[in-house]
PLY file of the C-alpha trace (Angstrom):
ply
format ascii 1.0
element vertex 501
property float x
property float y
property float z
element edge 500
property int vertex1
property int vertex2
end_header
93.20 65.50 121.12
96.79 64.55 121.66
97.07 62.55 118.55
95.94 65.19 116.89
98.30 67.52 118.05
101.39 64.99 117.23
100.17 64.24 114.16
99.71 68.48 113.16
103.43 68.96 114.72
104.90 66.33 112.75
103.17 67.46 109.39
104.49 71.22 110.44
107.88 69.70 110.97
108.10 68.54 107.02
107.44 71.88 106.23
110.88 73.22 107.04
112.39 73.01 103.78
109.58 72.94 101.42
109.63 76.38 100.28
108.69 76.28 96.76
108.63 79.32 94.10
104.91 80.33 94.95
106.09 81.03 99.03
108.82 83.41 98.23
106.54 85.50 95.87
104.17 85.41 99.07
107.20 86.67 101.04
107.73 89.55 99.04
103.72 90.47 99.11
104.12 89.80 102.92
107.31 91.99 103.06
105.13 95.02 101.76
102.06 94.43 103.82
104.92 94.86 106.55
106.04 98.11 104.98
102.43 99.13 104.88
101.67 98.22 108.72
105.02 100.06 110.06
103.73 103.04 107.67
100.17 102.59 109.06
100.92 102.39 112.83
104.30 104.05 113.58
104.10 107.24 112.27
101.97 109.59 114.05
98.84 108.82 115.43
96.23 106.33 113.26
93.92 107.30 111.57
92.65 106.37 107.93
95.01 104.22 108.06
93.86 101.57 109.83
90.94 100.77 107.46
93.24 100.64 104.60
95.62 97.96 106.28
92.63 95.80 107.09
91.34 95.98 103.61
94.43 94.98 101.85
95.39 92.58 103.94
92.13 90.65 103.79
92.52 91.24 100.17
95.75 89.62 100.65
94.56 86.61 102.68
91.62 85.88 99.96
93.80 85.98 97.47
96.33 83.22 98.92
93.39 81.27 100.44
91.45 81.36 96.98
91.08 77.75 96.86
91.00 76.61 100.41
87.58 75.86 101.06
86.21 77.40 104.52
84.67 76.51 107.45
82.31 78.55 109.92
81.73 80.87 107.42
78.63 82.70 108.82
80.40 83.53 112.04
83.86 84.11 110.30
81.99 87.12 107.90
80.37 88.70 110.78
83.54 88.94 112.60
84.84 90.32 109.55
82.42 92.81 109.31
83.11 93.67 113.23
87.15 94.08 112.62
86.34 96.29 109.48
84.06 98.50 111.49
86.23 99.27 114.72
89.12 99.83 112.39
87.01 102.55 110.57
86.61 103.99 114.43
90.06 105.13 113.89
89.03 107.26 110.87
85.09 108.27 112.25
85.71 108.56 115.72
88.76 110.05 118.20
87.38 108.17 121.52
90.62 107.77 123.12
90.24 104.60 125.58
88.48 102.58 122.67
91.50 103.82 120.83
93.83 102.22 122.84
90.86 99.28 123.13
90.89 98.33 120.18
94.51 98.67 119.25
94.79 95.26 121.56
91.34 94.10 120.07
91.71 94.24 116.64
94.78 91.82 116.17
93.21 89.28 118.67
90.08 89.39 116.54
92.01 88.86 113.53
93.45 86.18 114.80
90.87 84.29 115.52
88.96 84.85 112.48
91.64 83.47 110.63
91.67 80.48 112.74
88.12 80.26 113.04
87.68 80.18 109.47
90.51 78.10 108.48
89.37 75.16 111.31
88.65 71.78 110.32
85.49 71.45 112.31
82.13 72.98 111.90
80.59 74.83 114.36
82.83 74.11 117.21
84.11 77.09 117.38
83.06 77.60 121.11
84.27 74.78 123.13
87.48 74.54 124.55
89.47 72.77 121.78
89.02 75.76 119.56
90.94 77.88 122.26
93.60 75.46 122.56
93.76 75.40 118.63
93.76 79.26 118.79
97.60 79.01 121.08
98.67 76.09 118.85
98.53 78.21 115.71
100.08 81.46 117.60
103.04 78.76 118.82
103.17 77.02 115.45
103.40 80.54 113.52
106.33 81.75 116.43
108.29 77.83 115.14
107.44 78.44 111.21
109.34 82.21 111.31
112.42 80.48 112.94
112.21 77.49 110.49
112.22 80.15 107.77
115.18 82.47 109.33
117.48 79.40 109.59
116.70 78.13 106.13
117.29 81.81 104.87
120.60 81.90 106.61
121.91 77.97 105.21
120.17 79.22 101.84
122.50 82.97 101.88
125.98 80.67 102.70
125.23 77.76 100.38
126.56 78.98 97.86
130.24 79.80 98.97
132.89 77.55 98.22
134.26 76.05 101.75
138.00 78.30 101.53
135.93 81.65 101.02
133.74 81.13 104.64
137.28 80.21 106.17
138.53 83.75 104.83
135.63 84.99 106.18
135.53 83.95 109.48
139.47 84.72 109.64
138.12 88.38 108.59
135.22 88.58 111.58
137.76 87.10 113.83
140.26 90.00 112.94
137.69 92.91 113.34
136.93 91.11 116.40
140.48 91.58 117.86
140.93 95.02 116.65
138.30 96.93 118.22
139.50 97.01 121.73
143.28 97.70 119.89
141.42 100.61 117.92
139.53 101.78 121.12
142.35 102.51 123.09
144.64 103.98 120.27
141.90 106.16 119.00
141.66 107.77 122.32
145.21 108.31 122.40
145.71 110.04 119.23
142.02 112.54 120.05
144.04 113.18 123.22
147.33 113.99 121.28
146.18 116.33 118.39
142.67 117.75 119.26
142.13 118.69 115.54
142.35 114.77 114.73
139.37 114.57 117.44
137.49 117.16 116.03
137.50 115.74 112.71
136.24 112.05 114.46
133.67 113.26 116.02
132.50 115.01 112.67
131.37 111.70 111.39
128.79 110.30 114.36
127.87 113.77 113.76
127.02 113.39 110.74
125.03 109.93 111.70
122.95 111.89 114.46
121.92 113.77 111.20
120.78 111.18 109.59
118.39 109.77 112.55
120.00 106.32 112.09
118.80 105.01 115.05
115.23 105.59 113.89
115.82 104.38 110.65
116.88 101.28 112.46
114.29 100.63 114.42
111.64 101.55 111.48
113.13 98.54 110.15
113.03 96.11 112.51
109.29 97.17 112.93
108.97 96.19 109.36
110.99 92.80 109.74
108.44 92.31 112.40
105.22 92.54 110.99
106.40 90.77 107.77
107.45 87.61 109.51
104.29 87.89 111.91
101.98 87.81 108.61
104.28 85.19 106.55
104.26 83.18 109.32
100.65 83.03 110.48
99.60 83.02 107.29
101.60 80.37 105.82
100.88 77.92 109.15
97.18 77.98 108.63
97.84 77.28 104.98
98.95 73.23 106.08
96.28 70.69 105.81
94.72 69.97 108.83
93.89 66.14 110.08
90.42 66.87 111.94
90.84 66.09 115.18
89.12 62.87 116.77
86.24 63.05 119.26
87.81 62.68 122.58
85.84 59.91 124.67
82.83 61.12 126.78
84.47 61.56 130.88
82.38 58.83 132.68
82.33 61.57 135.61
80.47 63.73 133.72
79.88 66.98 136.44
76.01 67.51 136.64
74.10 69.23 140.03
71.92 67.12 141.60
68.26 68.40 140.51
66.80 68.33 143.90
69.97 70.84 145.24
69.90 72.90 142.49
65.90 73.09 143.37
66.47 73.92 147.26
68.98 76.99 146.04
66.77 78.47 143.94
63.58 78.07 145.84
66.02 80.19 148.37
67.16 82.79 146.28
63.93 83.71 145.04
61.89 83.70 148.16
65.02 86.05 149.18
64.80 88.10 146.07
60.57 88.31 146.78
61.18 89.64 150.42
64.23 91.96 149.23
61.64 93.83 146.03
58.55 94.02 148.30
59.81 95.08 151.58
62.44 97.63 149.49
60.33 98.75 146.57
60.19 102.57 147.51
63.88 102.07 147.71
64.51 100.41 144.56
62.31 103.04 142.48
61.45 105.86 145.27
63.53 109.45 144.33
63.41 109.62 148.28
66.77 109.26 149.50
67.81 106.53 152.04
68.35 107.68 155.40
71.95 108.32 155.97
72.84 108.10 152.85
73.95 111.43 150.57
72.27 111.66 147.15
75.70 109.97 145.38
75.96 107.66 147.79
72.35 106.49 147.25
72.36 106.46 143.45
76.00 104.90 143.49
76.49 102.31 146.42
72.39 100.72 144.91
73.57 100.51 141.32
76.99 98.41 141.77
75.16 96.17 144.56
72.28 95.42 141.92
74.24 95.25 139.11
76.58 92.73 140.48
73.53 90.86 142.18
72.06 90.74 138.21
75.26 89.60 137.07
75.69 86.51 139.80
72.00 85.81 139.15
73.41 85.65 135.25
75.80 83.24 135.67
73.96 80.84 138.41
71.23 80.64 135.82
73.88 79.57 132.76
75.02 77.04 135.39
72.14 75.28 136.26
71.04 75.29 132.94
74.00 73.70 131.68
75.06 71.48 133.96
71.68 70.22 136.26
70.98 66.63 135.81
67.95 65.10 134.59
65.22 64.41 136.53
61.46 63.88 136.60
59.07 66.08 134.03
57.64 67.21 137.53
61.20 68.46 138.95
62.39 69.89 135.56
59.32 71.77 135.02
59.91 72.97 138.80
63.40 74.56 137.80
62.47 75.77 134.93
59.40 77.96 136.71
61.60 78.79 139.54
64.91 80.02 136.92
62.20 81.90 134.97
61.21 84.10 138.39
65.09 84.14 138.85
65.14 86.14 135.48
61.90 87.90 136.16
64.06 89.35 139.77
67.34 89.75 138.10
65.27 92.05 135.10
63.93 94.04 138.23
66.94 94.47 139.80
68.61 95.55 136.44
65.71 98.39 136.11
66.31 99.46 139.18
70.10 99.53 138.88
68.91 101.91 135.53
67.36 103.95 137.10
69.93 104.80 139.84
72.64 105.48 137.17
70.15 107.61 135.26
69.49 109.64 138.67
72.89 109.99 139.32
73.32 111.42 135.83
70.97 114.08 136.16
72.42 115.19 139.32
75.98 115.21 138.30
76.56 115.04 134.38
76.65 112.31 131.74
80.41 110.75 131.49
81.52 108.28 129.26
81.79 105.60 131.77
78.45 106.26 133.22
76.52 106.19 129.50
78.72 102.95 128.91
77.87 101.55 132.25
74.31 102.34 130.67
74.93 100.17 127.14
76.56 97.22 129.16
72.91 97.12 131.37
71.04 97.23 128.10
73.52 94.06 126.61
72.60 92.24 129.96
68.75 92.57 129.44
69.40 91.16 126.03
71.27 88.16 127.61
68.64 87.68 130.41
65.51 87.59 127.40
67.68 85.24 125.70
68.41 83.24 129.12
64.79 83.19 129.39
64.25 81.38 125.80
67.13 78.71 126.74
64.82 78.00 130.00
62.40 76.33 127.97
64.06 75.46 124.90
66.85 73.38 125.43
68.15 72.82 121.50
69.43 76.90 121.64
73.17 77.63 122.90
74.20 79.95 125.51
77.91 80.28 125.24
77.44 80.90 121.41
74.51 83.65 122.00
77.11 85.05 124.78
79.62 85.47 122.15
78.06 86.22 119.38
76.08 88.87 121.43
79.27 90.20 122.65
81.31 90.64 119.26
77.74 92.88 118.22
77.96 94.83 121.42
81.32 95.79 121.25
81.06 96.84 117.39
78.13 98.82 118.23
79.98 100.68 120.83
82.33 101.28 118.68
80.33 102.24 115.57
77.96 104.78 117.87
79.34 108.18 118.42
78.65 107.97 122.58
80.78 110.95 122.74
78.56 112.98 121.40
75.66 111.61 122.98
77.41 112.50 126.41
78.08 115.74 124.87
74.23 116.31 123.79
72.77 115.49 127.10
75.20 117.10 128.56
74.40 120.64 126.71
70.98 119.66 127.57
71.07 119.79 131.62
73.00 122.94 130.93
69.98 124.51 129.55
68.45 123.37 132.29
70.11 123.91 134.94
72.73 126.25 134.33
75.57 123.49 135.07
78.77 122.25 132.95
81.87 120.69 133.60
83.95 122.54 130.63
86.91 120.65 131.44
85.52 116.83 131.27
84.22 118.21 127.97
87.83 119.31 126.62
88.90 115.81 127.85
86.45 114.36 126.05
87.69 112.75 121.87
86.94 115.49 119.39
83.18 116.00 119.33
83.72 117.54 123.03
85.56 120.55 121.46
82.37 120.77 119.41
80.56 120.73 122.49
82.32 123.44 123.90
81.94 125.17 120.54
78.05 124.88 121.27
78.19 126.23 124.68
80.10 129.03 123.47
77.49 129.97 121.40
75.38 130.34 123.88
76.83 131.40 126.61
80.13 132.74 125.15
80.60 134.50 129.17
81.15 131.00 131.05
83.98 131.28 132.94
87.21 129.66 131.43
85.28 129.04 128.07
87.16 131.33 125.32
90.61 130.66 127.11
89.96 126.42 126.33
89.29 127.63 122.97
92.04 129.78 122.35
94.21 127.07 123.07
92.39 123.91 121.36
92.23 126.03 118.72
96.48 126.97 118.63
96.91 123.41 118.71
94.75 122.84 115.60
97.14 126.20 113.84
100.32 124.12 115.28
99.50 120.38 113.84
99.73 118.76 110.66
97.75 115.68 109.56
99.24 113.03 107.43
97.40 110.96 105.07
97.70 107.79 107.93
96.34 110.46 110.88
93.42 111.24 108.66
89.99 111.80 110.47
86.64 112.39 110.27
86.13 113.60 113.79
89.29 116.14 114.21
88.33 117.53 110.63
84.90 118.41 112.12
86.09 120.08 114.79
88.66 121.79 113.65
86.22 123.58 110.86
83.86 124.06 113.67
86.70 125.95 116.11
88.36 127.87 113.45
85.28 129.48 111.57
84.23 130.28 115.27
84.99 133.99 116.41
86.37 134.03 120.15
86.21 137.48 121.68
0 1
1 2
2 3
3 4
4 5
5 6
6 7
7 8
8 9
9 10
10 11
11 12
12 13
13 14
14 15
15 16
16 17
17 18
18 19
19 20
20 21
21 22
22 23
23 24
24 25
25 26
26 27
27 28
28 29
29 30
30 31
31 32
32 33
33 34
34 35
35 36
36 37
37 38
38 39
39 40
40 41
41 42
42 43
43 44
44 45
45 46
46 47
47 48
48 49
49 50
50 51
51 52
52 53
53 54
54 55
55 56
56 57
57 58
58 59
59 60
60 61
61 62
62 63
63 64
64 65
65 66
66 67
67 68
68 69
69 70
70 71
71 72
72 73
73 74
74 75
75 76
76 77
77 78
78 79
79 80
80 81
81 82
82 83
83 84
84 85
85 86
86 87
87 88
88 89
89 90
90 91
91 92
92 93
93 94
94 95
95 96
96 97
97 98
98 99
99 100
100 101
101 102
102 103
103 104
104 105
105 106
106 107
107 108
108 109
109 110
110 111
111 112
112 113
113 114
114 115
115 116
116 117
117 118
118 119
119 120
120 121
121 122
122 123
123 124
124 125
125 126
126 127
127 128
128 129
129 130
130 131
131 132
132 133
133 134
134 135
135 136
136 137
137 138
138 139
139 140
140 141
141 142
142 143
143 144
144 145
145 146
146 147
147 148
148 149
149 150
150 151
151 152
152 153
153 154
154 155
155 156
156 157
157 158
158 159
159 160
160 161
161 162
162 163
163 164
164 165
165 166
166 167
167 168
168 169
169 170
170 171
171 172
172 173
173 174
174 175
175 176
176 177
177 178
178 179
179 180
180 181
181 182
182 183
183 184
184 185
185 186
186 187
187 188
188 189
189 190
190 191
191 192
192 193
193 194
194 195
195 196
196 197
197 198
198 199
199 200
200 201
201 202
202 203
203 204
204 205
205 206
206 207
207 208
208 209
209 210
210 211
211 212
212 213
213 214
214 215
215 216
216 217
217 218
218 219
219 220
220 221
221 222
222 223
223 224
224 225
225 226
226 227
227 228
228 229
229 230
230 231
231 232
232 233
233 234
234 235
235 236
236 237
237 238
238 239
239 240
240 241
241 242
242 243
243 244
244 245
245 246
246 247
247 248
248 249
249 250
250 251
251 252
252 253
253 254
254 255
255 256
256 257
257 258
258 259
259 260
260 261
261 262
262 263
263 264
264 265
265 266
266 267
267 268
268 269
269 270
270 271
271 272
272 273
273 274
274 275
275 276
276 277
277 278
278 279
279 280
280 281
281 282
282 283
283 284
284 285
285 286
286 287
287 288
288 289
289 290
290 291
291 292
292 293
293 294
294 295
295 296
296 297
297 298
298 299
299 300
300 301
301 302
302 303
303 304
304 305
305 306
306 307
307 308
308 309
309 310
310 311
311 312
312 313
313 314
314 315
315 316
316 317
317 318
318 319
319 320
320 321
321 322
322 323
323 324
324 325
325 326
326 327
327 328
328 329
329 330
330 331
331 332
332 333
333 334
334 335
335 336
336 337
337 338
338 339
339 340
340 341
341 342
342 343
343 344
344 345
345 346
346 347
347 348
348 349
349 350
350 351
351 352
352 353
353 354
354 355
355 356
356 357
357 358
358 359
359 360
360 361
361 362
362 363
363 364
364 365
365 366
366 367
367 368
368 369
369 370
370 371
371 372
372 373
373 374
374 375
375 376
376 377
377 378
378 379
379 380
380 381
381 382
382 383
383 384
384 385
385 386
386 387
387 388
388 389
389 390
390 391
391 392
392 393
393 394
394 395
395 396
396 397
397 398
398 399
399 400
400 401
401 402
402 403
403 404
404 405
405 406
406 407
407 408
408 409
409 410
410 411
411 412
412 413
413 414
414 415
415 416
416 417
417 418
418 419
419 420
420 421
421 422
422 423
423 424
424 425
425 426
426 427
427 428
428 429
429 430
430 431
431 432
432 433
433 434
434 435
435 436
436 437
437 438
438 439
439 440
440 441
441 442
442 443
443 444
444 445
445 446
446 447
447 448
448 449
449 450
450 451
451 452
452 453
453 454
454 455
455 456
456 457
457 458
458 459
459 460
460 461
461 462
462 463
463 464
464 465
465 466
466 467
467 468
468 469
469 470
470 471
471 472
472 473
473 474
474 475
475 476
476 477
477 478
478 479
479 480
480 481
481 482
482 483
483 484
484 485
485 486
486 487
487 488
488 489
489 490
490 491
491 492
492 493
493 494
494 495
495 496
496 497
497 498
498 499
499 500
């Protein structure tokens, strides 16, 4: 692995001065992908115009990459398809922590698409060298850009003849020496005539006007994304030597079989004792004595959901890493991690079911419903768990992420705002009981839940006041083509044809 990465550095280190024609045309498309990212991101909130950025500048990568030939390509499209979805979130949905989410997300996905796609090994793509290739290629883009800036700045001199930079310097020196001279007699003359100040401080005046200092900084934003892209771009362009197997460690770690045996004989004669002694508890709607009914539903979810979890990752372990022993012994483990699953599934039900009673008696939130989807994602991950128990050619670590890109698209791509919003409107016609205000706080499909409830109760307390004002807010904004989306446009319909009394 070190050879390899010597042998990449000194290939990247050729590259300083090999710009040819072809690079500085890619520049200039690189310089207006830049353009269209500070345009996309930096002026009001996104919208629409995330979507569009990731489409052209995919279009843009195929196009310069249109005869490199690929590698992982299966898992390279579907994280494609994943980016391209959660950027259309901005546009479909208004879900304001996967907003900020997946404004970290996003980039690190691209990222490592790119790299995934441009590495020179198949189907490697989840063992460690792959992460250390991932902080290579960030480090070797960061060198490229100030390769490039110092070969700009020898390139923008070259031509001057050697007594015209002399006169230059001479000049910078001079306008070095007479700003603290002009500093001090400018004062003195503002404090002589105060006309002559008046007519000085007309001009930064006239700068304020002009909002330089946000012109400036719209420009460096630009500079900015255009070297990012040029120089990520242009680093995973280079040839790549594929790296050489590293020799096998002779201290390979394994767990002894007849340990790993003894630990999980104990855990699931613990686990037996724990579900039959406790089974009215784990299932009962009978509260616990001294516990309250949040209490109950709350302090038995975390404890079994973080027992599920450990139970998770001691069954990846042992899989991975027990030694081999005896058909007797393995077939042993294997029984005894399948009962381990079998407990942790129970456990995970029960968890459910606590977090679905606790629901019921106090609302549906956005972190409870989510808490919900992450419990269905583990049972996925135990039923596959189960499979690698007895079927030793699958792969957990690529199931786990693979499994993991698809759950967090899917949370993404679901509108679980308005399925809080549904259930909640539900239990109101129920029970008679709504919290309004974690409704307003809600993205934009809780203003259509409040529309709802106004409809049919238009005397809850509070209700036409958080109307009224949503509903000024929606009169006082303006939506640029960038902040375009789907969500605010259906409320906003839905609030303003809406008649509050």
């Amino acid at each position: 692995m070190i050879t390899y990465l010597v042998i990449l550095g000194e290939r990247k280190n050729k590259m300083e001065l090999n710009f040819k024609k072809g690079d500085w045309i890619f520049f200039l498309v690189c310089l207006a992908l830049g353009i269209l990212a500070e345009r996309s991101f930096l002026h009001g909130n996104i919208g629409l115009s995330y979507p569009v950025f990731i489409t052209v500048f995919y279009g843009v990568f195929f196009w310069r990459y249109r005869s490199f030939t690929f590698t992982n390509k299966k898992l390279g499209l579907l994280m494609i398809v994943s980016i391209w979805m959660l950027s259309s979130s901005f546009f479909l949905h208004s879900n304001m922590i996967l907003y900020i989410l997946n404004f970290l997300v996003i980039p690190v996905m691209v990222i490592i698409q790119l790299v995934l796609v441009t590495y020179p090994v198949q189907n490697q793509w989840h063992r460690w060298p792959f992460v250390q290739k991932l902080f290579l290629t960030v480090g070797a883009a960061i060198a490229y850009v100030y390769r490039f800036l110092m070969h700009v700045a020898k390139f923008s001199v070259r031509g001057l003849e050697e007594k015209k930079s002399a006169t230059l310097r001479k000049v910078l020196i001079g306008v070095g020496i007479s700003l603290p001279l002009l500093f001090v007699i400018v004062n003195l003359l503002v404090s002589a005539d105060q006309q002559f100040g008046n007519l000085l401080g007309a001009f930064p005046r006239w700068l304020l006007g002009l909002k330089i200092e946000e012109e400036v900084a719209r420009t460096v934003a630009v500079i900015i994304y255009t070297l990012a892209i040029f120089g990520l771009l242009q680093v995973l362009r280079i040839k790549q030597p594929v790296p050489a197997d590293d020799p096998k460690p002779t201290g390979k770690v394994a767990w002894d079989s007849v340990i790993s045996l003894t630990v999980l004989t104990l855990l699931n004669i613990v686990y037996l004792l724990f579900v039959a002694v406790q089974f009215q508890y784990f299932f009962g709607e009978t509260l616990k004595a001294g516990y309250t009914y949040a209490e109950f539903a709350r302090r038995g979810f975390f404890e079994l959901l973080f027992v599920t979890m450990l139970n998770l990752l001691i069954i990846t372990t042992i899989v991975s890493y027990v030694e081999k022993s005896s058909k007797f012994i393995t077939l042993f483990i294997r029984s005894l991690l399948s009962l381990l699953v079998t407990f942790s599934g129970v456990m995970l039900y029960s968890a459910f079911l606590r977090l679905l009673m606790y629901e019921e008696a106090y609302g549906f939130t956005f972190a409870r419903v989510l808490a919900h989807s992450f419990m269905v994602f583990l049972l996925v991950v135990l039923c596959y768990s189960l499979m690698r128990i007895w079927m030793e050619r699958l792969s957990l670590v690529r199931f786990y992420i693979i499994a993991a890109i698809i759950f967090y698209t899917v949370i993404n791509t679901i509108q679980l705002d308005q399925y809080i919003v549904d259930r909640n409107l539900e239990r109101y016609s129920e029970t008679g009981k709504i919290d309004i205000y974690y409704l307003n706080s809600l993205s934009y499909e809780g203003v259509e839940g409040l529309v709802e409830l106004y409809k049919l109760n238009p005397g809850h307390p509070g209700l036409s006041d958080l109307l009224l004002q949503r509903k000024q807010e929606f009169l006082d904004s303006e939506e640029s083509w960038n902040s375009i989306n789907i969500s605010r446009r259906s409320a906003e319909k839905a609030i303003k044809d809406l008649e509050i009394q």
